[in-house]
Residue, then its C-alpha position, 0 to 999 in steps of 0.5 A: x500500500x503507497x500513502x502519499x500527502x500531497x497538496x492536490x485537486x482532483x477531477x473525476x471525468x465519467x459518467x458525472x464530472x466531480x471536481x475538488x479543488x486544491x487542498x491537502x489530502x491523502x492519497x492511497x494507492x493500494x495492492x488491489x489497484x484502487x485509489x482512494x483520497x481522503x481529507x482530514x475530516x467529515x467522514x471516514x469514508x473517501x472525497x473521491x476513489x476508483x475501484x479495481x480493476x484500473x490503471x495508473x499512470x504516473x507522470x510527474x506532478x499527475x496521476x491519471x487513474x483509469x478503470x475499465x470503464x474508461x471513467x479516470x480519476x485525474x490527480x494533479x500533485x503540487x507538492x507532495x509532503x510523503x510517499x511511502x509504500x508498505x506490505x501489509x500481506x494478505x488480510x484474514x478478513x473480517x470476522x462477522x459478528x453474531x447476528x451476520x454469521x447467523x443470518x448466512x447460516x439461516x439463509x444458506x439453509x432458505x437459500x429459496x428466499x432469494x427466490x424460487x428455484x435457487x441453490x446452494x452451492x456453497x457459503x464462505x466461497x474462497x477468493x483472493x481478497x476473501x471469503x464471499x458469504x454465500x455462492x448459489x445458483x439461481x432458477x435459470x443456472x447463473x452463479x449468485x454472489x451473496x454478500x450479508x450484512x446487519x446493515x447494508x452501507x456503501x462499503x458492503x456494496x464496494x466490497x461485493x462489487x470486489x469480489x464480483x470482479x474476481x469471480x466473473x474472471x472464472x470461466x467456470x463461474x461467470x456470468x456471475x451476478x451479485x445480490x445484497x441482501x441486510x436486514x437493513x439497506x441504506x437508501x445511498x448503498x441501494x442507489x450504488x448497489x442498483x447502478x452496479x447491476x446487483x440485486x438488493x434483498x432485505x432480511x427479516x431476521x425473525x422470519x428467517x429463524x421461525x419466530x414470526x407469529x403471523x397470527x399477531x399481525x396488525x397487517 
C-alpha cells in the first residue's frame, strides 16, 4: 500500500464530472489497484476513489487513474509532503459478528428466499481478497454472489462489487451476478448497489429463524 500527502485537486471525468479543488489530502494507492483520497475530516469514508480493476499512470506532478470503464480519476500533485509504500500481506478478513454469521447460516439453509428455484452451492466461497458469504445458483443456472450484512452501507456494496470482479474472471463461474441482501439497506448503498447491476434483498431476521407469529399481525 503507497500513502502519499500531497497538496492536490482532483477531477473525476465519467459518467458525472466531480471536481475538488486544491487542498491537502491523502492519497492511497493500494495492492488491489484502487485509489482512494481522503481529507482530514467529515467522514471516514473517501472525497473521491476508483475501484479495481484500473490503471495508473504516473507522470510527474499527475496521476491519471483509469478503470475499465474508461471513467479516470485525474490527480494533479503540487507538492507532495510523503510517499511511502508498505506490505501489509494478505488480510484474514473480517470476522462477522453474531447476528451476520447467523443470518448466512439461516439463509444458506432458505437459500429459496432469494427466490424460487435457487441453490446452494456453497457459503464462505474462497477468493483472493476473501471469503464471499454465500455462492448459489439461481432458477435459470447463473452463479449468485451473496454478500450479508446487519446493515447494508456503501462499503458492503464496494466490497461485493470486489469480489464480483474476481469471480466473473472464472470461466467456470461467470456470468456471475451479485445480490445484497441486510436486514437493513441504506437508501445511498441501494442507489450504488442498483447502478452496479446487483440485486438488493432485505432480511427479516425473525422470519428467517421461525419466530414470526403471523397470527399477531396488525397487517
Amino acid at each position: 500500500m503507497r500513502l502519499v500527502i500531497a497538496q492536490c485537486s482532483v477531477d473525476y471525468a465519467g459518467r458525472l464530472a466531480a471536481h475538488l479543488p486544491s487542498a491537502k489530502r491523502l492519497l492511497i494507492h493500494k495492492a488491489d489497484g484502487s485509489v482512494l483520497v481522503h481529507s482530514d475530516g467529515g467522514s471516514y469514508k473517501p472525497l473521491n476513489w476508483m475501484s479495481p480493476p484500473c490503471t495508473v499512470k504516473e507522470e510527474p506532478g499527475l496521476w491519471t487513474v483509469t478503470n475499465k470503464a474508461g471513467e479516470k480519476l485525474i490527480i494533479r500533485l503540487e507538492e507532495v509532503f510523503h510517499d511511502e509504500s508498505h506490505e501489509l500481506g494478505v488480510d484474514p478478513g473480517l470476522q462477522k459478528d453474531g447476528v451476520e454469521s447467523h443470518l448466512q447460516q439461516l439463509l444458506a439453509a432458505q437459500i429459496e428466499t432469494l427466490g424460487p428455484g435457487y441453490r446452494l452451492v456453497r457459503r464462505e466461497y474462497p477468493t483472493a481478497i476473501g471469503p464471499v458469504d454465500i455462492l448459489c445458483k439461481d432458477a435459470r443456472g447463473t452463479t449468485v454472489a451473496v454478500e450479508i450484512k446487519r446493515r447494508g452501507e456503501i462499503d458492503g456494496v464496494e466490497q461485493l462489487t470486489r469480489y464480483l470482479e474476481l469471480l466473473n474472471r472464472d470461466p467456470l463461474l461467470a456470468p456471475v451476478r451479485g445480490i445484497f441482501a441486510a436486514q437493513e439497506i441504506k437508501p445511498q448503498a441501494r442507489v450504488l448497489a442498483t447502478d452496479r447491476g446487483i440485486g438488493c434483498q432485505v432480511l427479516d431476521y425473525d422470519v428467517l429463524r421461525g419466530f414470526d407469529d403471523v397470527e399477531s399481525r396488525l397487517f
